[in-house]
N, C-alpha and C positions, 0 to 999 in steps of 0.2 A: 144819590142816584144808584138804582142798582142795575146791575153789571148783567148783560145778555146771557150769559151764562148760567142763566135761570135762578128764579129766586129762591133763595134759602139753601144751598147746596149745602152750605156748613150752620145751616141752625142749629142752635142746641149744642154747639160743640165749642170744648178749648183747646185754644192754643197757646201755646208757647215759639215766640220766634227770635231768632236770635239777628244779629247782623243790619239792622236800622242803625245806619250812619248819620245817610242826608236822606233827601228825599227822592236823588235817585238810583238811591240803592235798590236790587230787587228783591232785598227783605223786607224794604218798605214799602214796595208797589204787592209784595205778597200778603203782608199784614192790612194794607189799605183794602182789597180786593177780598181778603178772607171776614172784613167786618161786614164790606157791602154785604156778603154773601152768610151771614148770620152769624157769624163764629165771635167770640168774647178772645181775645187778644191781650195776652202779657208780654210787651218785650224783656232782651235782657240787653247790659250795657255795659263794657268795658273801659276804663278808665275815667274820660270827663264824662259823667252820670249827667252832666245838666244837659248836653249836648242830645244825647238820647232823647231825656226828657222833654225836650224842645220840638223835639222832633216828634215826639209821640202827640202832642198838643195836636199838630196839622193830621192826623188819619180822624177821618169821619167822628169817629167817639175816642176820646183823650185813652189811651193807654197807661198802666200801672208799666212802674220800670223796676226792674231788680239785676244786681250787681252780680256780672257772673265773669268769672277771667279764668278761662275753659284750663288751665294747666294749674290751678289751683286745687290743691283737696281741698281744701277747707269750703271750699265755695262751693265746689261739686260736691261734697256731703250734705251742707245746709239748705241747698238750692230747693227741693221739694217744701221743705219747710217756710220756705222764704217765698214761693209760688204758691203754695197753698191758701194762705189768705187769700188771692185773689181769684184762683183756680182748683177747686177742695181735688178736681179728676181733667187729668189732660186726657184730650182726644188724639192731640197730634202736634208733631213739634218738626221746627223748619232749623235745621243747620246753614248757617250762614256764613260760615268762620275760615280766614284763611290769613295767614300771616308767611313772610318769607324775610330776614333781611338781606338787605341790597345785596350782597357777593354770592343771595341764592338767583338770582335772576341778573339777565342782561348780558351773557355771552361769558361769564368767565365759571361755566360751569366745571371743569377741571380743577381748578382752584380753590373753588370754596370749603372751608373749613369742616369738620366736622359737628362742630358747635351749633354752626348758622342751620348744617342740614338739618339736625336736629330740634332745631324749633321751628322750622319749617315743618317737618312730620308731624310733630305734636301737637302743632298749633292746627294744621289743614289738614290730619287725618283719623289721628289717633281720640281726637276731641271729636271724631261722630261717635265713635265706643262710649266716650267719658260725659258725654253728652245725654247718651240714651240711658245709660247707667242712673244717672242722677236723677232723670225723670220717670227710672221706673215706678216708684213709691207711687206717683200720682196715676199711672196710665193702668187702671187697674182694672176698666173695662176693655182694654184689645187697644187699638188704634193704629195711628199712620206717623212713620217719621220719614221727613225728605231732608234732603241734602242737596245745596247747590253745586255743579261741577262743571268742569271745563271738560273738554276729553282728552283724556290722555292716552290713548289708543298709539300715539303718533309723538314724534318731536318738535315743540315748535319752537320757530326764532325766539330766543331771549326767554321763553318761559322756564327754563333749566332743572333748578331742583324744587318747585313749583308744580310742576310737569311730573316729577317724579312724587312728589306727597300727593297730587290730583290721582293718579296713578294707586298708591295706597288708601285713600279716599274710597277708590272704586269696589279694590276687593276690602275695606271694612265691610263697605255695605253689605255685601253678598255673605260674609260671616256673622252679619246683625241679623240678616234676614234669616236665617239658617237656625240661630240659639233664640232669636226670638218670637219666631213662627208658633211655637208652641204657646205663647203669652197670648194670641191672637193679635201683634205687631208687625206691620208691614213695613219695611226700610227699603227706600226708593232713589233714585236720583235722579234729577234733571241738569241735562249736559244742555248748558248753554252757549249761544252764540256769543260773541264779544259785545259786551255794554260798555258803556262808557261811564262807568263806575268813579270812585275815589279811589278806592282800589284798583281798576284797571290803568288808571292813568298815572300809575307809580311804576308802571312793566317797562320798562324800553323795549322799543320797538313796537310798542301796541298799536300805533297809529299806523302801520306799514300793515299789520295782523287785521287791521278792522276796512282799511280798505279794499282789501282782498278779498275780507268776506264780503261786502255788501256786490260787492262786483261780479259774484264769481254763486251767490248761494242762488238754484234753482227759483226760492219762491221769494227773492229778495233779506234785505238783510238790513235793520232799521238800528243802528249802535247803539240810539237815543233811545228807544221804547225799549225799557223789562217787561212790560205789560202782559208781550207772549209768555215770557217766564214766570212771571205771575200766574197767571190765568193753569197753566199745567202742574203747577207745586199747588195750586188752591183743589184740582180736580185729584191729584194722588192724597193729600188730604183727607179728601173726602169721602164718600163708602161709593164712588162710582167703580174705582178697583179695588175691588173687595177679595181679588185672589189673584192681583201682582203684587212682589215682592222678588228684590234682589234684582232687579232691572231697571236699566238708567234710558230714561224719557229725554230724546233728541229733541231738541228744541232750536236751530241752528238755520233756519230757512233751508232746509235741505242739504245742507255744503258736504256733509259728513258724508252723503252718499255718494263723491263725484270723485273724489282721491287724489286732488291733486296736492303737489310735492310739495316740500318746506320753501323750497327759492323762488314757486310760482303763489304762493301766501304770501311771502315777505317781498312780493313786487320783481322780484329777481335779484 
C-alpha cells in the first residue's frame, strides 16, 4: 500500500536505519514508510541480530541486517564496507540510538555515577558524530541524515541525564550540519512526542509524561501511533528540504508551544 504522502518520495534512494527493535519502534514505522515510499532499506542491529532480523522479515520487502554497536571502532570502521554490498551509495541515514543505565533516569539524578553519565553521552549523542563518520565513505553524492529526539530544551520528570545526552544530541546536530554542509549533507532532527516505545517504557514516570501530553497537546497526542514520526523523518530524508539543516522538526501535537511546567506534565 502506498502511503498518501505521494508516491515515490524516496525512489532511487538508500538508506541506512538504525534502531528497529520491535515493531513499534519508530525506526521501524520509518523504515516501513521509507520502502512504501521507494527507498532500498538496510538496517543495523545491536546485540541479538536474530531479533532484528525477525523484525526485518515483517516491513513490506525483507531487509539486509548488519551488526553495528555505535561505541565500537572496530564496527564503525568496517561499517561502509559491511553496508556496501547491499548499498554500493547512501542517500540518507536515520539515528535511532539512545541508551542510559537505570541510576541515569528516574529521579536520582544527583547521584548517578560518572561512568553511567558517560554511556549515556556516548551511547545517545556522541554516536550521531560516530554515526555519520562511518557512513561518510558511502554518502558520496550529498544526502540527508536525521536523528530521533526528545526535547531537551526543558527538564523533565525522571528523564535526568537522558535529558541532558538529548540536550548534547541537539548541539551535535547543529555541529554535523555546520562540517558537513560542504559535503552537500543535511543533519536534522525530529523532536518527538512520547511513544510508547520499548525504550520509553523503561523511564519511570513515563506513564505520568505521556498522559499529559495527550491531555494537554493542541492538535491531540496519539502515544500509540510513530506514524506522525515517521512520515517527517521519511520527508527530511527526502530532497523535499533541500536547504534545511541544523534544525529539529517538532513533531509533538503542538505541546511544545504551550509551556507548561514540569509538575503540570507529571500530573502534579
Amino acid at each position: 500500500m502506498t502511503s498518501s504522502l505521494g508516491s515515490g518520495l524516496l525512489a532511487g534512494k538508500n538508506l541506512l536505519i538504525t534502531g528497529v527493535i520491535t515493531e513499534a519502534s519508530m525506526a521501524f514505522h520509518t523504515a516501513r514508510l521509507a520502502q512504501e515510499q521507494g527507498a532500498s532499506v538496510v538496517l543495523t542491529g545491536y546485540g541479538r541480530l536474530s531479533l532484528v532480523e525477525r523484525i526485518a522479515k515483517r516491513l513490506p520487502q525483507e531487509a539486509p541486517v548488519v551488526e553495528l554497536d555505535v561505541t565500537d571502532k572496530s564496527q564503525l570502521d568496517s561499517l561502509a564496507d559491511r553496508v556496501a554490498p547491499f548499498a554500493p551509495r547512501l542517500d540518507g541515514v536515520l539515528h535511532s540510538i539512545g541508551f542510559a543505565p537505570a541510576s541515569a533516569l528516574g529521579g536520582d539524578f544527583l547521584d548517578c555515577p560518572w561512568e553511567d553519565v558517560a554511556t549515556t553521552v556516548h551511547t545517545s549523542a556522541y554516536s550521531m558524530k560516530s554515526l555519520a563518520v562511518a557512513s561518510l565513505p558511502l554518502m558520496t553524492s550529498g544526502g540527508s541524515i536525521v536523528g530521533l529526539d526528545f526535547d531537551a530544551r526543558q527538564a523533565w520528570p525522571a528523564y535526568d541525564w537522558m535529558g541532558v545526552a538529548k540536550a548534547a544530541l541537539e548541539s551535535v546536530t547543529r555541529y554535523l550540519a555546520r562540517d558537513l554542509g560542504p559535503k552537500g549533507i543535511r543533519v536534522n532532527l525530529v523532536s518527538a512526542g512520547p511513544i510508547r516505545t520499548m525504550a520509553a517504557k523503561s523511564i519511570p514516570g513515563f506513564a505520568d509524561l505521556e498522559n499529559g501530553w495527550t491531555s494537554r497537546a493542541p492538535l491531540g497526542w496519539d502515544t500509540s501511533d510513530p506514524t506522525p514520526v515517521a512520515r517527517a523523518a521519511v520527508a527530511l530524508l527526502s530532497d523535499l528540504f533541500p536547504a534545511t539543516s541544523g534544525s529539529m522538526v517538532m513533531v509533538d501535537g503542538g505541546f511544545h508551544a504551550l509551556g507548561f511546567g514540569t509538575k503540570e506534565v507529571a500530573g502534579g
